[in-house]
Jmol script that loads the backbone (N, CA, C; Angstrom):
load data "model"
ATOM      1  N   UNK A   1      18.345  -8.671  15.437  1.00  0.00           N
ATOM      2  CA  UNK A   1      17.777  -9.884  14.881  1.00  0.00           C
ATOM      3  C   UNK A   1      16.593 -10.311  15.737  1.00  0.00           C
ATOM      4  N   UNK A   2      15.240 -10.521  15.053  1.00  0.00           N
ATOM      5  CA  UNK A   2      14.347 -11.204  16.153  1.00  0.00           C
ATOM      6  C   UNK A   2      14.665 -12.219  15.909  1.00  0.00           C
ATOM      7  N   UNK A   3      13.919 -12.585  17.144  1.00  0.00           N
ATOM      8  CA  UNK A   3      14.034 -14.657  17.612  1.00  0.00           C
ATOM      9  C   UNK A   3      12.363 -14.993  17.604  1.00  0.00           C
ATOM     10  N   UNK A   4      12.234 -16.174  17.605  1.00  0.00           N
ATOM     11  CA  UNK A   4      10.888 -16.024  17.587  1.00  0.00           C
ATOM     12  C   UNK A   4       9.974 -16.021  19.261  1.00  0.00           C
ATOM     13  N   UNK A   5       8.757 -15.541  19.027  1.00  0.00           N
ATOM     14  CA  UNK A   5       8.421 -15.054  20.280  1.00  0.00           C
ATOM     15  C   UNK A   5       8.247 -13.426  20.420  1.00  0.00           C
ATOM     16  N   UNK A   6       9.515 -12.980  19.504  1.00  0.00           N
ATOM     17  CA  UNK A   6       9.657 -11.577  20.018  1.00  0.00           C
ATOM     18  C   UNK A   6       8.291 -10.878  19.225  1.00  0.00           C
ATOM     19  N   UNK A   7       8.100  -9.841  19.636  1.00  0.00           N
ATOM     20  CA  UNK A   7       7.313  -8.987  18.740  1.00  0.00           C
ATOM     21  C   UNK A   7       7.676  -7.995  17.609  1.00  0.00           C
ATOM     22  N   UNK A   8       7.022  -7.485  16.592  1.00  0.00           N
ATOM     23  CA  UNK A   8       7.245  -7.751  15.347  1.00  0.00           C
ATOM     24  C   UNK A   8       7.491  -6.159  15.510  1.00  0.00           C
ATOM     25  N   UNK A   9       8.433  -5.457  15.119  1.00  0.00           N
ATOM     26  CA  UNK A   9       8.606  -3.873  14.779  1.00  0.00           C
ATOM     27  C   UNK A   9       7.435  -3.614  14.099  1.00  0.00           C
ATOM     28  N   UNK A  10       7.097  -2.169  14.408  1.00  0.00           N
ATOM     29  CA  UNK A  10       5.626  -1.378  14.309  1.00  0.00           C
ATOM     30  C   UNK A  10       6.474  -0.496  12.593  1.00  0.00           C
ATOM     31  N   UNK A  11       5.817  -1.228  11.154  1.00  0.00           N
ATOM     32  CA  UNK A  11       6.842  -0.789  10.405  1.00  0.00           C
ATOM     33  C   UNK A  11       5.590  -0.314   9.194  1.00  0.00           C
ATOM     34  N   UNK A  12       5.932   0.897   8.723  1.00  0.00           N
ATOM     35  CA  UNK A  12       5.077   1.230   7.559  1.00  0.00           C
ATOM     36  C   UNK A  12       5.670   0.997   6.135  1.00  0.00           C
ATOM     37  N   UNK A  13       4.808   0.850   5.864  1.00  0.00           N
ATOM     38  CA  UNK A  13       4.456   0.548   4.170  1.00  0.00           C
ATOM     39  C   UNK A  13       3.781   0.800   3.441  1.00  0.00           C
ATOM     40  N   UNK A  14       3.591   0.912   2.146  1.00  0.00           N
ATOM     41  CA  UNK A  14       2.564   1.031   1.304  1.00  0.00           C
ATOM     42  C   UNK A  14       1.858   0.060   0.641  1.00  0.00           C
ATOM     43  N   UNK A  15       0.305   0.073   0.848  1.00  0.00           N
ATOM     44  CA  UNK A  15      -0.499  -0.813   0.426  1.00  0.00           C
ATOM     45  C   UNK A  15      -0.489  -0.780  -1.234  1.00  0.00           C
ATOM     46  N   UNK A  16      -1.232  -1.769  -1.564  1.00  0.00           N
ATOM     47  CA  UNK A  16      -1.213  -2.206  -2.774  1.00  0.00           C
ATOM     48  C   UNK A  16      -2.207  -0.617  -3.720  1.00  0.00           C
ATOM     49  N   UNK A  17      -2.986   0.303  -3.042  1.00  0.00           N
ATOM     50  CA  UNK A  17      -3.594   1.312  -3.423  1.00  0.00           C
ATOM     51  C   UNK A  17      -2.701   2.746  -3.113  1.00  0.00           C
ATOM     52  N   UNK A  18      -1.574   2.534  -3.058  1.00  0.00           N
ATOM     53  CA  UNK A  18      -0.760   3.804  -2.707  1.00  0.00           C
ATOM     54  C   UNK A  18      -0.740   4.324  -1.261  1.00  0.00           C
ATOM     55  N   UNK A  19      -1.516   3.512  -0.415  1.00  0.00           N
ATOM     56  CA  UNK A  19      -2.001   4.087   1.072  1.00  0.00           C
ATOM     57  C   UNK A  19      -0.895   4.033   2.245  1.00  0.00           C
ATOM     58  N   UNK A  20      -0.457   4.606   2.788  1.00  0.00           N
ATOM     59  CA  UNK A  20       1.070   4.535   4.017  1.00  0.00           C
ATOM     60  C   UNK A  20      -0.041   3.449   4.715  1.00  0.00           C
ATOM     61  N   UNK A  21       0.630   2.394   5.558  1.00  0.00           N
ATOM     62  CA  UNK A  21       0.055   1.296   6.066  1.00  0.00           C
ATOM     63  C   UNK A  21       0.778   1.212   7.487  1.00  0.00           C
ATOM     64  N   UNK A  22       0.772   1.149   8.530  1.00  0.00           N
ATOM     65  CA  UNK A  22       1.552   0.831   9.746  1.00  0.00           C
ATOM     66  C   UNK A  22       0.898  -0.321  10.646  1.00  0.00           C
ATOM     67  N   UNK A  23       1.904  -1.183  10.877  1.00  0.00           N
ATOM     68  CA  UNK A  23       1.766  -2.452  11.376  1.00  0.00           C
ATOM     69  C   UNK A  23       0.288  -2.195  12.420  1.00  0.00           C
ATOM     70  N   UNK A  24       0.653  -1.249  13.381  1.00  0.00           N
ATOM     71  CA  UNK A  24       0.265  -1.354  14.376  1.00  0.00           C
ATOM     72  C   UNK A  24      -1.391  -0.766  14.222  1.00  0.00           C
ATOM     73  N   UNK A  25      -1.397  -0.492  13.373  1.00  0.00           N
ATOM     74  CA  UNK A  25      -3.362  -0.408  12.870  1.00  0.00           C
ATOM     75  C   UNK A  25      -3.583  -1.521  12.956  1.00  0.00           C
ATOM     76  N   UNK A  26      -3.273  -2.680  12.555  1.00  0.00           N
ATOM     77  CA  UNK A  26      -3.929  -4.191  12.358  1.00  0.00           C
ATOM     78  C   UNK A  26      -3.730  -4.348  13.512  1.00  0.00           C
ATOM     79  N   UNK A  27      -3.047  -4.433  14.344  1.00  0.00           N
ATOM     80  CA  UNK A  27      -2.550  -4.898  16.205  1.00  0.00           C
ATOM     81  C   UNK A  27      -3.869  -4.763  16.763  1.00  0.00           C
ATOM     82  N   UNK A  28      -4.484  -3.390  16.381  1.00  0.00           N
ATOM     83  CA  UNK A  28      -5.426  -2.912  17.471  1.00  0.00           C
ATOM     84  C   UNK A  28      -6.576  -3.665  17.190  1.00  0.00           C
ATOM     85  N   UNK A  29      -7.041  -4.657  15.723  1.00  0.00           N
ATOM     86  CA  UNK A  29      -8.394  -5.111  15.569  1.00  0.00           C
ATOM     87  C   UNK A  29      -7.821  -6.664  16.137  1.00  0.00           C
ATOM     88  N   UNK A  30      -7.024  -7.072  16.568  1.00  0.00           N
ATOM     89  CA  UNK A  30      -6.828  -8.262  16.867  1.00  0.00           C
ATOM     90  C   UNK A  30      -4.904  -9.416  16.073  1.00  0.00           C
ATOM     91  N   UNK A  31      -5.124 -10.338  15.896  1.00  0.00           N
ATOM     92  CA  UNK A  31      -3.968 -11.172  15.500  1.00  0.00           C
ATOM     93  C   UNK A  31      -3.533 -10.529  14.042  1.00  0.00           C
ATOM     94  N   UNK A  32      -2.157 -10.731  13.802  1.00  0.00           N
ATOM     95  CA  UNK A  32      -1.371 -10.496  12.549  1.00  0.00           C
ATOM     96  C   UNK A  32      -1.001 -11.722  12.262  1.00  0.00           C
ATOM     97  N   UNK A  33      -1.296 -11.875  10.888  1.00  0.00           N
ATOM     98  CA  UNK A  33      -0.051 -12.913  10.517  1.00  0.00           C
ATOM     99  C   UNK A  33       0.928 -11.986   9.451  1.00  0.00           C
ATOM    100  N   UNK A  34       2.149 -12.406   9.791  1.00  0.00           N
ATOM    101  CA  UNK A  34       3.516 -11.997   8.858  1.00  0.00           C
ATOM    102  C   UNK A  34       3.583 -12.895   7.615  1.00  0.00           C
ATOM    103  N   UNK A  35       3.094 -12.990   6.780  1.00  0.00           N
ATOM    104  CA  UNK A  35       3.877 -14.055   5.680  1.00  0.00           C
ATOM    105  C   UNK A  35       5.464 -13.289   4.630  1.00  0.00           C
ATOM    106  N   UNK A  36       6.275 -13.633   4.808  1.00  0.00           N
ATOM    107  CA  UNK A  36       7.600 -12.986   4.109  1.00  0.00           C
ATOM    108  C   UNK A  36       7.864 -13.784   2.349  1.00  0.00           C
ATOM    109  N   UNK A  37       7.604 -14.002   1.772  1.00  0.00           N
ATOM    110  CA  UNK A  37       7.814 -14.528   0.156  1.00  0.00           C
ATOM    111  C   UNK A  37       9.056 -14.321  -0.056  1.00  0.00           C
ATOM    112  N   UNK A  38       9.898 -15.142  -0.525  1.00  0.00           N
ATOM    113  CA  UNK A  38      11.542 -15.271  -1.310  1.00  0.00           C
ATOM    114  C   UNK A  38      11.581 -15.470  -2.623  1.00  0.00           C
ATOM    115  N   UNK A  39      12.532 -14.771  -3.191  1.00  0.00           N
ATOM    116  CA  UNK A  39      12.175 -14.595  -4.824  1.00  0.00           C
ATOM    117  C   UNK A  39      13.714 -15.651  -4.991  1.00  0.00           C
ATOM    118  N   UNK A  40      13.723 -16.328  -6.037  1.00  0.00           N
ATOM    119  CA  UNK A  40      14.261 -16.950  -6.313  1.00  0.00           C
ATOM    120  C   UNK A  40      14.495 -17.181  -7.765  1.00  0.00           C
ATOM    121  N   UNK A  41      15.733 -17.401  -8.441  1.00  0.00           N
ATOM    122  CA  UNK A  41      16.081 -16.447  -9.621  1.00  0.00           C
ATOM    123  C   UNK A  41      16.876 -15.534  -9.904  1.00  0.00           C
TER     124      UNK A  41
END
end "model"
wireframe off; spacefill off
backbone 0.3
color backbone group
């Protein structure tokens, strides 16, 4: 479980164009923000 403070697992995904995405490309140009969305329904 993170707490806050901690740092964010280095986690891939796929972009909205089919592209593998890994956290840690954005790390290297500077700040991340995380936004998480809840579906509800």
């Amino acid at each position: 479980m993170l707490r806050v403070g901690d740092p964010a697992p280095d986690v891939e995904l796929a972009s909205a164009d089919e592209q593998r995405v890994r956290l840690s490309s954005f790390w290297a140009r500077g700040l991340v923000v995380l936004v998480f969305a809840r579906h509800f329904g």
